[in-house]
ZAMARGU-4260 file (C-alpha; in steps of 0.2 Angstrom, whole numbers, plus 5000, padded with zeros to 4 digits):
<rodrens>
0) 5303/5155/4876 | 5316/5142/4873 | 5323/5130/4886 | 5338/5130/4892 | 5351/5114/4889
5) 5356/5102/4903 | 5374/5100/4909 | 5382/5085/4911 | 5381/5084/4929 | 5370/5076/4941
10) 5369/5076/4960 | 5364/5056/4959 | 5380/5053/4950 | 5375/5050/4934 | 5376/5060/4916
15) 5363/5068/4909 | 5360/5066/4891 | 5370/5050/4890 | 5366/5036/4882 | 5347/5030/4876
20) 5333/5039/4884 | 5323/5032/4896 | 5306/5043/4892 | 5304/5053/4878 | 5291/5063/4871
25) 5290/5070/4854 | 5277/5083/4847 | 5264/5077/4860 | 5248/5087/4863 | 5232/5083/4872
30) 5217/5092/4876 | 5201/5093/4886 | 5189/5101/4873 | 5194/5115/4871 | 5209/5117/4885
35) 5225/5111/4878 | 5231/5102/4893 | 5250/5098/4885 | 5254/5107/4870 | 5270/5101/4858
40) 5277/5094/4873 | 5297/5086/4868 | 5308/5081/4880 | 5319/5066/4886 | 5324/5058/4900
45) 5340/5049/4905 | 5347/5035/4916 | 5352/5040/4933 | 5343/5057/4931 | 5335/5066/4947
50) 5321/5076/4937 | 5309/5090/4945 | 5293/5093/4934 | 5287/5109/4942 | 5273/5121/4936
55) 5259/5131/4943 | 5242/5122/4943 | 5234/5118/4928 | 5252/5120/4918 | 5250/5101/4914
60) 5260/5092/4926 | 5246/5077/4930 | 5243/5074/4911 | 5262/5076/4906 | 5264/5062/4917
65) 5247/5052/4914 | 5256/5051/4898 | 5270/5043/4902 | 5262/5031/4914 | 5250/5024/4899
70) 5234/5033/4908 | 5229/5043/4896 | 5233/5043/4875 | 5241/5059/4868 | 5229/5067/4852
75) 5247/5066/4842 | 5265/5065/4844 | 5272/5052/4853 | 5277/5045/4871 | 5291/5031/4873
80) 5297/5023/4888 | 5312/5012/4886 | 5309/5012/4869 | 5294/5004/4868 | 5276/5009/4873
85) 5270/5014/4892 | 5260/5001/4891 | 5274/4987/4888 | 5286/4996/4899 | 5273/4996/4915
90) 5268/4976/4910 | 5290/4972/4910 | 5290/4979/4928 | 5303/4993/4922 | 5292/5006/4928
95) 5283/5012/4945 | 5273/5026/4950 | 5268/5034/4966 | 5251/5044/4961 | 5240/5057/4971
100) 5226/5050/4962 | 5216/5036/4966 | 5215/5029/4984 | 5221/5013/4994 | 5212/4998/4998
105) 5203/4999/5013 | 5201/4983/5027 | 5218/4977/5021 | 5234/4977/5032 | 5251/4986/5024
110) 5258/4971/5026 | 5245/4964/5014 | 5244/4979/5000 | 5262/4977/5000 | 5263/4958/4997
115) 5250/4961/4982 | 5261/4974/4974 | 5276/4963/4975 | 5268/4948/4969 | 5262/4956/4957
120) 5279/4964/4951 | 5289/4954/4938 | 5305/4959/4946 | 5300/4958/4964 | 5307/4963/4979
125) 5304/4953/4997 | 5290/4961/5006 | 5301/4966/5023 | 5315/4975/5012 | 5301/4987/5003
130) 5291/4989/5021 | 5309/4993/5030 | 5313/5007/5013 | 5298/5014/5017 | 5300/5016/5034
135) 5284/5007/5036 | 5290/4992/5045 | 5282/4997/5060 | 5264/4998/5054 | 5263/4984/5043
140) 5251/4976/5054 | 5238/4993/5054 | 5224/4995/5043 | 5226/5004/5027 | 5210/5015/5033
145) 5216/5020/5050 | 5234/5027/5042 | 5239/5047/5043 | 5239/5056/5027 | 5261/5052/5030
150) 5260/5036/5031 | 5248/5033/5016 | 5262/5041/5007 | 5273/5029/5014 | 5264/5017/5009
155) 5262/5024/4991 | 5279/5026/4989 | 5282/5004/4995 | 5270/5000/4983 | 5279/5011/4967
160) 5296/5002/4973 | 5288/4985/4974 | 5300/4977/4963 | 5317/4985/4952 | 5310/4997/4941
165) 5321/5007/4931 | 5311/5021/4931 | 5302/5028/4946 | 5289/5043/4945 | 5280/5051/4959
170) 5268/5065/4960 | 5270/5077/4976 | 5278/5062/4984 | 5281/5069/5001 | 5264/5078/5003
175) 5258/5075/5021 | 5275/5070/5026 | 5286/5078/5043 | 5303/5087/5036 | 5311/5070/5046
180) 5300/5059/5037 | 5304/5069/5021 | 5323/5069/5023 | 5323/5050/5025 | 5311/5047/5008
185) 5326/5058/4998 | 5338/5048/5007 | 5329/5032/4999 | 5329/5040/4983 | 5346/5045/4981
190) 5350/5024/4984 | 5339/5021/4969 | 5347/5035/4957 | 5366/5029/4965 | 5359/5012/4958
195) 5356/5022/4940 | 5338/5022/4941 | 5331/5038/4935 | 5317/5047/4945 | 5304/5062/4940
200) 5295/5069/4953 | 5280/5083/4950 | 5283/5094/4967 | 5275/5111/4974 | 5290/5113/4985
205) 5301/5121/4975 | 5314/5119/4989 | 5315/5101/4988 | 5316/5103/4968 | 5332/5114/4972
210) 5341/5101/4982 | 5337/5086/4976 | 5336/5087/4958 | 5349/5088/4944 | 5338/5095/4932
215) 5322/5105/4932 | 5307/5106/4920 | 5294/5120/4919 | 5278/5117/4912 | 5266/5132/4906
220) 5250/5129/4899 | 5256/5114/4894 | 5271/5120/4884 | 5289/5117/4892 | 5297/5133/4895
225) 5313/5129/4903 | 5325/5114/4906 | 5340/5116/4915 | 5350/5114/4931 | 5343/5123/4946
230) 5356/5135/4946 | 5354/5137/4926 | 5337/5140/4929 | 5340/5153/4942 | 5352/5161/4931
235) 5340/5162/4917 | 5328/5173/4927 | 5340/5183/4924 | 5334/5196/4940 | 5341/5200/4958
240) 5332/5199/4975 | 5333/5217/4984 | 5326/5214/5002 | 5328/5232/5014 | 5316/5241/5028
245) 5311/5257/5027 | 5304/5271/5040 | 5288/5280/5043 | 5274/5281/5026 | 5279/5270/5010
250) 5275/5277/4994 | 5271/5261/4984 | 5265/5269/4969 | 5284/5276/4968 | 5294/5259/4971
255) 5282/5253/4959 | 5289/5265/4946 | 5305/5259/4950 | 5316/5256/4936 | 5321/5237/4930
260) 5306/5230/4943 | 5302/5211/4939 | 5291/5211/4955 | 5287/5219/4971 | 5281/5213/4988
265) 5277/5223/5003 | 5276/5216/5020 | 5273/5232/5034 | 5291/5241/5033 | 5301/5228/5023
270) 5301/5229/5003 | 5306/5215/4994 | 5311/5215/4973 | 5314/5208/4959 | 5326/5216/4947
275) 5335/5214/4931 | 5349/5228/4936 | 5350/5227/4955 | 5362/5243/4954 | 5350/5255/4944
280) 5334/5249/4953 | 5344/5255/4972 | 5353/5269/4963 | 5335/5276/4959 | 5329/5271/4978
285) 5340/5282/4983 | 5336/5294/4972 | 5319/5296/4978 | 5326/5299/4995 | 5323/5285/5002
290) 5335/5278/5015 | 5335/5257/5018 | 5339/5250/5033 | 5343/5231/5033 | 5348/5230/5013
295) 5353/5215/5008 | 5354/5209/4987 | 5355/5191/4982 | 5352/5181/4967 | 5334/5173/4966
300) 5331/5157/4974 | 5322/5144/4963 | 5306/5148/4969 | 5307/5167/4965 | 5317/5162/4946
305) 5303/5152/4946 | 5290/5165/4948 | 5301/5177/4936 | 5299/5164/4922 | 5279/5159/4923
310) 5276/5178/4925 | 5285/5183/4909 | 5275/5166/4899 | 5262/5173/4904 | 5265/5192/4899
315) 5272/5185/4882 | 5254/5174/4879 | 5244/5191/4883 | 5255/5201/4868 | 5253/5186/4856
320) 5230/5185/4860
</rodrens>
């Protein structure tokens, strides 16, 4: 399946594909015995980028980004950031990450975890400006144990902007977050991309991924199967979204024998589907006698395109074994 190209628009303000990548992997794989976490992995990134690294689970998200971060070595191929290794990119302060793994100290202050982490960073910001772009200013003086799971992330999020990176990569940064809270981290973010920063962010909410980012990646069994705008993306799945009601007994076997079906979901009287020719799929609903109530057909949001493309990896793996 081959990805599709970028455009030269980015919501941040930037260009994509201009000038020297910040990250860029070439050829990498790495397994886990025998599970081939990423396999033949290419891609690069560039300045003032917004990137969404989606997938379902166990498509190779965390290594893909355990790579880049100098966590784990790849078997073969190549990872450069900035040019250079992760390694050296991380000690320059040009990078920062805001991880799911691993935990925070415990017994400290935020006050204190974030003084560490700028002290610590070459380029360093004062500790009241990265509390206060946190939205953490508040609880600086409450114990790293006695935080929600909304504040930790908070607080992860002050630590991986300690200092001026260049490249900042977070993993399912708003997990645990309120939408208020959520909106206000997007809000900081889009500063640091205005500023030509780039910033990848692995993310279940495909919603976010819609709105925020200039350019999606989808990871499969840890091959890349599409990169693309959002609405490129949704364009590739290539598939409508028929949503009607129908009255009395529903004959799913039937609608299931519909012609051009990508998918089918039944919820009491409302049928929803996915098709590739929207107006052969209803004229055959009609056929059948059927009589919808409600109809509405739309193009696929991201998650459904989504959907559309890991289901038809999948069906093109099972041909191939």
């Amino acid at each position: 399946m081959t990805a599709t190209a970028a455009v030269n628009t980015t919501k941040g303000g930037g260009a994509l594909g201009q000038g020297e990548p910040v990250v860029s992997f070439s050829d990498v794989n790495k397994s886990f015995g025998a599970v081939r976490a990423v396999a033949e992995l290419s891609l690069s990134l560039y300045p003032g980028e917004t990137v969404a690294l989606l997938g379902p689970n166990g498509a190779g998200k965390s290594t893909a980004l355990d790579l880049l971060l100098g966590l784990k070595n790849a078997d073969s191929g190549a990872v450069r950031v900035f040019g250079s290794t992760p390694a050296q990119a991380i000690a320059a302060g040009r990078v920062g990450a805001m991880l799911q793994s691993g935990g925070l100290m415990e017994e400290v202050t935020v006050k204190e975890i974030v003084t560490l982490a700028c002290d610590l960073h070459p380029k360093r910001y004062p500790v009241d400006r990265v509390l206060a772009a946190a939205e953490i200013t508040d609880i600086a003086d409450r114990k790293v144990n006695k935080l929600s799971g909304g504040q930790e992330q908070r607080v992860r999020f002050a630590l991986a902007t300690a200092g001026a990176n260049d490249l900042i990569v977070l993993d399912e940064p708003t997990t645990g977050m309120d939408v208020s809270a959520r909106q206000a981290f997007w809000a900081t973010m889009r500063t640091q991309v205005e500023q030509g920063r780039t910033v990848l962010f692995a993310t279940h909410y495909l919603e976010e991924a819609d709105a925020i980012a200039d350019r999606v990646l989808v990871l499969h069994h840890g091959r890349l199967i599409a990169d693309g705008t959002a609405a490129e993306i949704k364009a590739r799945a290539g598939a409508r979204r028929i949503t009607f009601d129908l009255e009395g007994p529903i004959d799913e076997d039937a609608l299931r024998a519909l012609p051009h079906l990508v998918g089918l979901d039944l919820t009491g009287s409302t049928v929803r589907i996915r098709s590739d020719d929207a107006d052969a799929t209803m004229h055959a609903v009609y056929g059948l006698g059927l009589y919808p109530r409600n109809l509405e057909v739309s193009g696929l949001g991201l998650e459904q395109a989504f959907l559309a493309i890991t289901d038809a990896a999948t069906a093109e793996e099972a041909e191939i074994r």
